[in-house]
C-alpha positions in Angstrom: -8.6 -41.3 1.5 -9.1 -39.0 4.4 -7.4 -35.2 4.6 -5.7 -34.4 7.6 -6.7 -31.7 9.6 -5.2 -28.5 8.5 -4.3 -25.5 10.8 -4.4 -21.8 10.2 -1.7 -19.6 11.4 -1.2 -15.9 10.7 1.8 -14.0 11.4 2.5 -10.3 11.2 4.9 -9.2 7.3 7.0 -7.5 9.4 10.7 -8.2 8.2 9.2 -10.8 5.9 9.5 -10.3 2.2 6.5 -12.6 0.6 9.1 -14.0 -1.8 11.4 -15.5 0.8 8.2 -16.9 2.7 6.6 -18.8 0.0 10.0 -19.9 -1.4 11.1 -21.3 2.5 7.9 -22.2 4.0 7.4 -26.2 2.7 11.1 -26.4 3.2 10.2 -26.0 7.0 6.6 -27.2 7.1 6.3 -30.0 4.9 4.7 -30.0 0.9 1.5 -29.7 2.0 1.5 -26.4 3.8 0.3 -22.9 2.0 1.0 -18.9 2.5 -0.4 -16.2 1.3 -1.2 -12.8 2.0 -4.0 -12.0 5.1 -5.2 -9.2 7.0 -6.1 -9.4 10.3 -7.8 -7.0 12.5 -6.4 -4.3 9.8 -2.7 -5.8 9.7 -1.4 -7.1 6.8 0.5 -10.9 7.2 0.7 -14.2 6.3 -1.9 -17.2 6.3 -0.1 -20.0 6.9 -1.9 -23.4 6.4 -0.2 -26.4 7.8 -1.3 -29.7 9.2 1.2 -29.7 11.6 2.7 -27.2 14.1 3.6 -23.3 13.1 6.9 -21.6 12.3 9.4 -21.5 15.6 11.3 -18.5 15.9 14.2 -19.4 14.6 12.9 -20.5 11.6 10.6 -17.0 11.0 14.3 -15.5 12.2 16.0 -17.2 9.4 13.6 -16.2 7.4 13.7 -12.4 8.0 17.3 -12.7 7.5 17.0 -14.0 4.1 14.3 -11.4 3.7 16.8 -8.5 4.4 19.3 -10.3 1.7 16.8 -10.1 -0.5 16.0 -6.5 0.0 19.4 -5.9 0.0 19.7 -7.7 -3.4 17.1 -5.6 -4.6 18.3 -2.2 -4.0 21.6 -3.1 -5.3 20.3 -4.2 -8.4 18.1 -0.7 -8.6 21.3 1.4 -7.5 23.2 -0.2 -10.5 20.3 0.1 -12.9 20.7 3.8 -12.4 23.6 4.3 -10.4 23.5 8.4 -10.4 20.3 8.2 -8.8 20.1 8.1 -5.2 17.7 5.5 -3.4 15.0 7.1 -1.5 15.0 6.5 2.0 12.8 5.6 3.8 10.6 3.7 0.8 7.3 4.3 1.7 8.0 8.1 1.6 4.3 10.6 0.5 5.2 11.8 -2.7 3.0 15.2 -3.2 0.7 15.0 -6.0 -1.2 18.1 -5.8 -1.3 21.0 -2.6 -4.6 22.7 -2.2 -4.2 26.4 -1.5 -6.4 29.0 -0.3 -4.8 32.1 -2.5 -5.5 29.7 -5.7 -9.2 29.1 -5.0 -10.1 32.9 -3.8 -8.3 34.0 -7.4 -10.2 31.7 -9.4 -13.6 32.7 -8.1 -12.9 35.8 -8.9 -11.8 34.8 -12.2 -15.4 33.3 -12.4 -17.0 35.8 -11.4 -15.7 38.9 -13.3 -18.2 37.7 -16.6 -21.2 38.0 -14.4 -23.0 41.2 -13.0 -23.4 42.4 -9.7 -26.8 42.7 -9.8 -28.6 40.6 -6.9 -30.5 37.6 -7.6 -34.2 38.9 -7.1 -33.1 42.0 -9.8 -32.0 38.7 -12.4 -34.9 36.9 -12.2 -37.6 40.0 -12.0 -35.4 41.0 -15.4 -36.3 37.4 -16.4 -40.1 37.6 -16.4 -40.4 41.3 -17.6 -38.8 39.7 -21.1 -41.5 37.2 -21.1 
């Protein structure tokens, strides 16, 4: 039994949730074709493996559509998990974890220093060898 040739096609996730695109994607293509995640050229997509033709637009437009249901869905369902607590927009935003500052590092070299003496380096280690 011989396979049929399979083609590769990558679109861009934008507007695509990878739920919606693995859950549609045989519906429109046929049982035998396969998504998953890809990155191409540093830009994150799809992999779409089909024997026949790709995706039209108005089927990857149907499919962003049911994509911003889903997301829809699932900030409602956050919202009413916690309903007091606002949802962050936009989602991706930084979060700070830690700030650097220059005041904190200048203060705690000092704090470092304060145990040792000010005498220079060559005066330490001629003290060194006259204990020998």
């Amino acid at each position: 039994m011989a396979f049929p040739l399979m083609n590769k096609y990558w679109i861009p996730h934008l507007d695509i949730h990878k739920k919606v695109i693995t859950q549609e994607l045989q519906y429109y293509l046929g049982p035998d074709a396969t998504v998953r995640p890809y990155t191409r050229e540093g830009e994150d997509g799809f992999l779409i493996t089909t024997p026949g033709e790709c995706l039209t637009d108005e089927q990857i437009d149907d499919i962003c559509l049911k994509s911003k249901d889903m997301w829809e869905r699932q900030a409602a369902a956050r919202s009413q998990l916690n309903p007091e607590k606002p949802l962050k927009r936009p989602l991706h935003q930084p979060v700070l974890i830690s700030k650097g500052s220059g005041e904190g590092s200048k203060r705690r070299g000092k704090d470092r220093r304060s145990n040792i003496s000010r005498r220079p380096y060559d005066d330490k280690k001629g003290s060194e060898s006259s204990r020998r």
